[in-house]
C-alpha positions as CSV (number, residue, x, y, z in Angstrom):
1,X,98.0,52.8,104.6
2,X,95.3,54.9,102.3
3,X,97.8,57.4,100.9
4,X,96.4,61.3,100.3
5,X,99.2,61.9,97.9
6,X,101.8,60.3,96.2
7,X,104.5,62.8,97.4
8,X,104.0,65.6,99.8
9,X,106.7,68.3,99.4
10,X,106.9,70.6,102.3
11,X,108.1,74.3,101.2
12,X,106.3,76.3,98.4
13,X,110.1,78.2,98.0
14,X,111.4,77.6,94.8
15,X,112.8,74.5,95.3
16,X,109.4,73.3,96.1
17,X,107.7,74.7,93.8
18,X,110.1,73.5,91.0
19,X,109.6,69.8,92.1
20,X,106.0,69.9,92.6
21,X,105.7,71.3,89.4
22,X,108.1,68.5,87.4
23,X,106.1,65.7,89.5
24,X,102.5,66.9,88.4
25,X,103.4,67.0,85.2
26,X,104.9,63.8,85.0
27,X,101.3,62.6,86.2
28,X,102.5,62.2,90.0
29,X,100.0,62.9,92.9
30,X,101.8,65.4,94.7
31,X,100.6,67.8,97.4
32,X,102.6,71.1,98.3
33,X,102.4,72.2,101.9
34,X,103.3,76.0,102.4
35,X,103.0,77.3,106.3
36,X,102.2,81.6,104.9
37,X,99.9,82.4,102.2
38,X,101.8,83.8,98.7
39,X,102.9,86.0,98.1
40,X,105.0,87.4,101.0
41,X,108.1,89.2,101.4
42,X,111.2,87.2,101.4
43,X,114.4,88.3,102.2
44,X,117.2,87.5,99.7
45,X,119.4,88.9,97.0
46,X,116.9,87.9,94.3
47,X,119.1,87.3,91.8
48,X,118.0,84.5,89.0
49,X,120.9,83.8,87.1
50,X,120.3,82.2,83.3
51,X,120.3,78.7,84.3
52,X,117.2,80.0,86.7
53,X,115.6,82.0,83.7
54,X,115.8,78.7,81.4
55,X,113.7,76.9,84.4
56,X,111.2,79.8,84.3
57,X,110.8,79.6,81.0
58,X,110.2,75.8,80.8
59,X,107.9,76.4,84.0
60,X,105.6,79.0,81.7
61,X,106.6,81.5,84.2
62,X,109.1,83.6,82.7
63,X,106.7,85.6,80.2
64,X,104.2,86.5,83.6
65,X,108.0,87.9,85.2
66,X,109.2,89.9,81.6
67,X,105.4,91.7,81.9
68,X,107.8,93.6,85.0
69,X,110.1,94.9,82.8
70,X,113.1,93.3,84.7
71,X,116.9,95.2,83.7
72,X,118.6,92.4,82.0
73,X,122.1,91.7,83.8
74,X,125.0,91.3,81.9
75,X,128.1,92.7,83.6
76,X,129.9,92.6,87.0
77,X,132.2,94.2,89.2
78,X,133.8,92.7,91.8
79,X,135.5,95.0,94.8
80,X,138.2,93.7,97.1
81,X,138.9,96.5,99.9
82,X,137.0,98.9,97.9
83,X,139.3,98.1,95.2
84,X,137.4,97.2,91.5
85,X,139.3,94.6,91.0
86,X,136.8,93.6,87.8
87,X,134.5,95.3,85.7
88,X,133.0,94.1,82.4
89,X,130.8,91.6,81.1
90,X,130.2,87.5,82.9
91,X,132.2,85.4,80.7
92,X,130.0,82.5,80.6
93,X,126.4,84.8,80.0
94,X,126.9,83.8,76.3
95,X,123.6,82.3,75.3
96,X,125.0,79.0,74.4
97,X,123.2,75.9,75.4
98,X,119.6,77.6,75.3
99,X,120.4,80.6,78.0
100,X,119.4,84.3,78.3
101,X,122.4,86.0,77.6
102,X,122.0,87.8,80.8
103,X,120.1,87.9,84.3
104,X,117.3,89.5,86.2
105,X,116.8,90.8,89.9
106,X,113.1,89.3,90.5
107,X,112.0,89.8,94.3
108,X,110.8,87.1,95.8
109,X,107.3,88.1,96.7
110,X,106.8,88.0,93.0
111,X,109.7,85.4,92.1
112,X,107.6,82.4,94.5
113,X,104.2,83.3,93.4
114,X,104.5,83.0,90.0
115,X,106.5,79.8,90.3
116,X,103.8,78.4,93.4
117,X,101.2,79.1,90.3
118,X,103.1,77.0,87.9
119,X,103.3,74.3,90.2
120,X,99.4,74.3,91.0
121,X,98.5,74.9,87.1
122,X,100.7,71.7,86.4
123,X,98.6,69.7,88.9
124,X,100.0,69.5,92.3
125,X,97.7,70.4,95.3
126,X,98.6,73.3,96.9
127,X,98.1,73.7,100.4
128,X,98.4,77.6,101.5
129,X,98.8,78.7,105.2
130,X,99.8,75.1,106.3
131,X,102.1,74.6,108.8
132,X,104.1,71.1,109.0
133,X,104.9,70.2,112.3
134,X,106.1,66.6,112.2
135,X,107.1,63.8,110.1
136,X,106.6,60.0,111.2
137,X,108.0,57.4,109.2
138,X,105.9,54.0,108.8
139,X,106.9,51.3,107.3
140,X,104.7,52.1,104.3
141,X,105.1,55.4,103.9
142,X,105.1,58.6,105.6
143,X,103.0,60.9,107.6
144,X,103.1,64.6,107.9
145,X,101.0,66.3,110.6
146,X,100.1,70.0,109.9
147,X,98.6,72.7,111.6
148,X,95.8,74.5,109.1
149,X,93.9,77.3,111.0
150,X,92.2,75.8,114.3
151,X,93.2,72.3,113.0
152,X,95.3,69.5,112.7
153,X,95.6,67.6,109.7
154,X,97.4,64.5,108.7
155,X,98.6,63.9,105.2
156,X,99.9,59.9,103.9
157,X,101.9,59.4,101.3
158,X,104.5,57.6,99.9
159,X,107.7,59.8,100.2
160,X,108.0,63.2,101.8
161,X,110.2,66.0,100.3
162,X,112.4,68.9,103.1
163,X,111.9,72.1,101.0
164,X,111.0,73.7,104.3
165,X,114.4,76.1,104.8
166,X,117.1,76.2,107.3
167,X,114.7,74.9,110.0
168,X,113.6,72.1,108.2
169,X,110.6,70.4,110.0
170,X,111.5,67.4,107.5
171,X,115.4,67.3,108.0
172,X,115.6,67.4,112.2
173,X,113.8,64.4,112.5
174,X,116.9,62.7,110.4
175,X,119.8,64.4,111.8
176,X,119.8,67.5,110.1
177,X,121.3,70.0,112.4
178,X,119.1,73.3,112.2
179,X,120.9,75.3,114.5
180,X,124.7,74.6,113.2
181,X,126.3,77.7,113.1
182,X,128.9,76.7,110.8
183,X,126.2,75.8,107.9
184,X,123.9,79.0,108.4
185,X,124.5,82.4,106.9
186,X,122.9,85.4,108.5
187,X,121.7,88.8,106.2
188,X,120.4,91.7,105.8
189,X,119.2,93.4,102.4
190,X,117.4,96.7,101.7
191,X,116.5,98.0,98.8
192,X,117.8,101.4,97.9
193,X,117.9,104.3,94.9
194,X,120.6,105.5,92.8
195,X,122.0,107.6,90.6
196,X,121.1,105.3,87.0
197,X,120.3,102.2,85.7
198,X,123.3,100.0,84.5
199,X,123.2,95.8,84.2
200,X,125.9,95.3,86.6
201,X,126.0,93.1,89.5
202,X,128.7,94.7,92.6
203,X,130.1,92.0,94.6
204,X,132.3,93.4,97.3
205,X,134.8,92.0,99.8
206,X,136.8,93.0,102.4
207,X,137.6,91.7,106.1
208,X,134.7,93.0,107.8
209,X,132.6,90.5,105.3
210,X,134.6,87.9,105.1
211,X,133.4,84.7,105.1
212,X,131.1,86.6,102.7
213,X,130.4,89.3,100.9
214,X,128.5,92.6,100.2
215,X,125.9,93.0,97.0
216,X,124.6,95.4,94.9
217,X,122.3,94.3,92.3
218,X,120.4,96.5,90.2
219,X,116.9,96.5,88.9
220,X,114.8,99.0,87.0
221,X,114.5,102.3,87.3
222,X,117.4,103.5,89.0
223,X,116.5,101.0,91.9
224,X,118.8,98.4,93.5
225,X,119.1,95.4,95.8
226,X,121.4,96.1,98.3
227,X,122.8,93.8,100.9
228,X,125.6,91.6,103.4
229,X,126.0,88.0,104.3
230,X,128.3,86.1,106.4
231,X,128.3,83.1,108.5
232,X,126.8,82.8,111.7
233,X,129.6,81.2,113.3
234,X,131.3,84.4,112.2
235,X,129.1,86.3,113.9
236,X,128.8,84.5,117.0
237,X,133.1,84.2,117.5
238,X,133.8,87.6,116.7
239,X,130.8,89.4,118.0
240,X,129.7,90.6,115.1
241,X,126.6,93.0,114.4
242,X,125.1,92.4,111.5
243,X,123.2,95.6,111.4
244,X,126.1,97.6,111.9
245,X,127.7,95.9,108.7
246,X,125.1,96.8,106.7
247,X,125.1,100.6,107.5
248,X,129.1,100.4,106.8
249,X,128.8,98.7,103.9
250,X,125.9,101.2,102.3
251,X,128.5,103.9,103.6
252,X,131.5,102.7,101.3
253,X,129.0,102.1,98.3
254,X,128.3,105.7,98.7
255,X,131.9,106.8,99.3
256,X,133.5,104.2,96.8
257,X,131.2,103.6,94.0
258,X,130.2,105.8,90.9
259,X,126.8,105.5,91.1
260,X,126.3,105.4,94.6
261,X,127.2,109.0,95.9
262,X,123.0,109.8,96.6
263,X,122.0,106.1,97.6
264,X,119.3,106.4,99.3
265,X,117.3,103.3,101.4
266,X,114.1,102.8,101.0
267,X,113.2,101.6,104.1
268,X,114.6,100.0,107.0
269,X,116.9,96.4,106.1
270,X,115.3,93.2,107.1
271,X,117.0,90.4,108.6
272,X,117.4,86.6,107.5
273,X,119.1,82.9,108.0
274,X,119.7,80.7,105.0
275,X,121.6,77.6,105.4
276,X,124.8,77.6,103.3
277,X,126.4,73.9,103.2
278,X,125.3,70.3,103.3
279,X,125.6,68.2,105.8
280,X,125.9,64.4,106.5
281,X,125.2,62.5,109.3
């Protein structure tokens, strides 16, 4: 079979976009297949812990992201029942071993595109707006068949890499359960105003949340990344509404928190899935 590519890695996410970039530099043919065109909004908590930041900064990315001005992270507090149960500095955000001594809330509409960049300066062919839609295995390698525009195109290769999310094109095929309740968590995250800056991540717990937990993670200039997760299953057994979390838990922040009596949203929350847990056939 004449091969287009090496690899093809489906998923210009950070994962992707991480491998793509450590196989072109490594002098591997590798071609990235992305279904939107960067960058786009993404929901998430956009936390990048140090172990993320030292990846970055290998990448050549982290001096494009520190342009921002991100608010270095160094503390949290953690609430149980609107209890603070902790507040003070993450133990282990000590700068040994090469790390930041601290963190930085990058969202991902900026977070993917400078790391998609990375990847494509490094060498790997990246394919924009190009939707995979099915993987067939041959017995010399691989074919991925993608939707780009009007078209459809085929790309060979050796091996084929799943960076492609919670409904993995790559993964069904193999087993991969997409739709398992039990390995999919369900959000929704805002972005909001408050009353100062301070490097402190909130994580908050309670029964409503639970499995999972409310966040609060600043950025600069008195702005915030505000959010709750829990599992679908969760959802689905107790008849949960996820939307009616959110506005309960942006009501304690404001009622329990220092900083949060004037929180303010800046727009309406958006909604996610994110799959949670392995899983093995």
């Amino acid at each position: 079979m004449a091969r287009d590519a090496d690899v093809i890695v489906v998923g210009g996410g950070p994962g992707g976009s991480t491998l793509a970039w450590e196989l072109a530099r490594r002098g591997i043919d590798v071609h990235l297949l992305e279904r939107t065109r960067f960058p786009r909004e993404k929901v998430c908590g956009d936390y990048v812990e140090p172990r993320g930041l030292r990846i970055l900064q290998r990448m050549g990315a982290l001096a494009t992201l520190k342009r921002r001005k991100p608010l270095p992270i160094t503390d949290s507090a953690t609430y149980v029942d609107w209890t603070c149960r902790y507040r003070g500095p993450i133990p282990f955000y000590d700068g040994a071993n090469g790390l930041p001594p601290h963190g930085y809330i990058v969202p991902r509409d900026v977070l993917d595109d400078v790391m998609l960049r990375a990847a494509e300066k490094a060498g790997a062919r990246v394919l924009e707006e190009t939707q995979a839609t099915g993987v067939e295995t041959q017995r010399d390698g691989v074919v991925v068949t993608a939707g780009r525009g009007e078209k459809t195109v085929r790309f060979r290769a050796a091996l084929v890499v799943g960076a492609d999310g919670a409904n993995s094109i790559v993964g069904k095929p193999h087993g991969l359960p997409v739709d398992d309740p039990r390995h999919v968590a369900v959000a929704q995250r805002a972005y909001a105003t408050v009353d100062e800056d301070a490097p402190e991540a909130v994580f908050c717990f309670d029964e409503r949340l639970f499995p999972g937990y409310g966040w609060m993670f600043p950025m600069a200039g008195g702005r915030v990344n505000v959010g709750v997760g829990i599992l679908s299953e969760t959802k689905q057994r107790l008849g949960v509404h996820v939307p009616d979390l959110f506005m309960e838990f942006i009501e304690g922040l404001r009622r329990h928190h220092p900083r949060c009596a004037r929180l303010e949203l800046e727009g309406p929350p958006s909604s996610s899935a994110t799959r949670v847990a392995s899983w093995t056939p």
